[in-house]
C-alpha positions in Angstrom: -27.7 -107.8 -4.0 -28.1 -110.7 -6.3 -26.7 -113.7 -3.5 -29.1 -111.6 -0.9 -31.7 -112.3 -3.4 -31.0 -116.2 -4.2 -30.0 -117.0 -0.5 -33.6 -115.0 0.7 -35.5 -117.4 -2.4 -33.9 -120.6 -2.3 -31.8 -120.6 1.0 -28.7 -121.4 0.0 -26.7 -120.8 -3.4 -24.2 -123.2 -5.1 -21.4 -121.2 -6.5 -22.6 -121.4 -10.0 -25.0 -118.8 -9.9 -24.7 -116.2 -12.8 -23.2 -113.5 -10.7 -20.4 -115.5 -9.1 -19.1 -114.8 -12.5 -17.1 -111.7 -14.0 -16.6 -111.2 -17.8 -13.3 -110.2 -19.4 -11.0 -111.1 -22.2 -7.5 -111.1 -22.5 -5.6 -109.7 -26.0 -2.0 -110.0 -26.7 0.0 -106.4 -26.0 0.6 -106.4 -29.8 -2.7 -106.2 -30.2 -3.0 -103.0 -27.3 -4.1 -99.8 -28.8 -4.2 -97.0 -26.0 -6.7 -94.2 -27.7 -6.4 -90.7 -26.7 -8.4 -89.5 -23.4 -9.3 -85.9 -24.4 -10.8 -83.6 -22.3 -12.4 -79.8 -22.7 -12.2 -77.5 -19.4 -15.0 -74.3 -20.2 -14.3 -72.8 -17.6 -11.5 -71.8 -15.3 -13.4 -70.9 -12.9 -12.7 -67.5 -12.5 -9.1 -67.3 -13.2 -7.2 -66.1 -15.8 -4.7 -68.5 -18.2 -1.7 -67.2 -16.1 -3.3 -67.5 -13.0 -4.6 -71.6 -13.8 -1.0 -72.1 -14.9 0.7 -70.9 -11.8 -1.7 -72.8 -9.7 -0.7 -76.1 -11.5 3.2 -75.0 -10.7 2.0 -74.3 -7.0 1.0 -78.3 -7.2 4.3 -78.9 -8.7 3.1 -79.8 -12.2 6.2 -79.1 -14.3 5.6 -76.8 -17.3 7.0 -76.6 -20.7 5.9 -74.1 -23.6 5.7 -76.0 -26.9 4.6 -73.6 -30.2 3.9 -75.4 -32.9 1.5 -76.2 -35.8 1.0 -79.5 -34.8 -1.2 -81.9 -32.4 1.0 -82.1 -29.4 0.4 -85.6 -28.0 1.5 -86.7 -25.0 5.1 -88.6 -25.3 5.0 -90.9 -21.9 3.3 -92.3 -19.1 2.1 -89.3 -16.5 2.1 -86.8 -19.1 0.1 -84.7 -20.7 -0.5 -82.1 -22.9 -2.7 -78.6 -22.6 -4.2 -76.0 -24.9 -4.9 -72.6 -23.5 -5.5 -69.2 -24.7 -4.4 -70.1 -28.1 
């Protein structure tokens, strides 16, 4: 939109127009913190716990049950972790 604009006012552009340009930064992996990503589903849409659960299997989503007291985070890449029905 913005070299339609500049080639429609001045003709041509030159290469060093301000949206040739793309910001970013670059940080050392040491430096990497990857924050949580949490989500809240309100509504199943209808189904019961049991019934969202075997749908996931259907998709073949593995399942584990974990009890405990504690935050369950997410251990590795492609995994997740899921609180339902207490």
């Amino acid at each position: 939109m913005r070299r339609d604009r500049a080639i429609a006012s001045h003709g041509s552009i030159t290469g060093e127009e301000d949206f040739n340009y793309f910001l970013s930064i670059l940080y050392p992996a040491s430096n990497l913190q990857i924050m949580d990503y949490n989500r809240v589903i309100k509504s199943l849409n209808g189904l019961t716990p049991n019934e969202f659960l075997e749908k996931m299997r259907a998709k073949g989503i593995r399942l584990s049950k974990i009890v405990s007291q504690e935050p369950i985070k997410p251990g590795k890449k492609h995994e997740c972790s899921l609180y339902i029905d207490g």
